[in-house]
C-alpha positions, 0 to 999 in steps of 0.5 A: 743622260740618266743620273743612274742605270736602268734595269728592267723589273715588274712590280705592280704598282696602284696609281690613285688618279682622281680617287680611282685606282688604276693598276699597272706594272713598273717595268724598269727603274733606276736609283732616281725613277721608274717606266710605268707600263700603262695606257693611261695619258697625262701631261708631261710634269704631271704629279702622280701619286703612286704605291708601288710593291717591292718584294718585301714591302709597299711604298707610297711617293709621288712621281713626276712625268717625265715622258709619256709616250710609247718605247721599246718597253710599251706605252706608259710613263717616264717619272722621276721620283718627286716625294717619298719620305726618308724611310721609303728612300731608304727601301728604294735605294736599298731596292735598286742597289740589290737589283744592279748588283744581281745585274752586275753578277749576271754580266760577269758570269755572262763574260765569263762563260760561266 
């Protein structure tokens, strides 16, 4: 079970693998991690190094995989974030609250009719 809920978004996302760039799509997330949609293969535990764009800015951390493989969301990679540093975290979490609080809305309208 995950620590927190996913939701789904797309951020572009610059992975640097062995001095190349590789350019793909987050396309959910959670307080903790992140799917990245990609045909790219590594080995589960495998540590990534990651810029990923939010709305108002770029962070820069490390993810680990977690799952590599194909889901509902495509092939790509499960990671839980590994290194980011505190102001970054700070953006992250901030990110996340925002999006589960519009999903939070959106289901509440939803219930209601409305």
């Amino acid at each position: 079970m995950r620590r927190t809920e996913r939701f789904p978004v797309e951020l572009p996302v610059i992975w640097n693998r062995a001095g190349r760039e590789i350019h793909c799509n987050v396309v959910d997330v959670n307080e903790h991690g992140m799917y990245l949609a990609t045909d790219e293969v590594v080995e589960h535990g495998a540590l990534i190094r990651l810029k990923v764009k939010l709305p108002t800015r770029e962070l820069e951390m490390f993810v680990t995989a977690r799952f590599v493989g194909v889901t509902a969301s495509g092939r790509g990679i499960g990671a839980e974030i590994f290194l980011i540093d505190d102001m970054s975290r700070c953006f992250w979490v901030a990110f996340y609250q925002e999006l589960a609080a519009s999903f939070t809305q959106q289901r509440q309208t939803a219930a209601v009719g409305g």
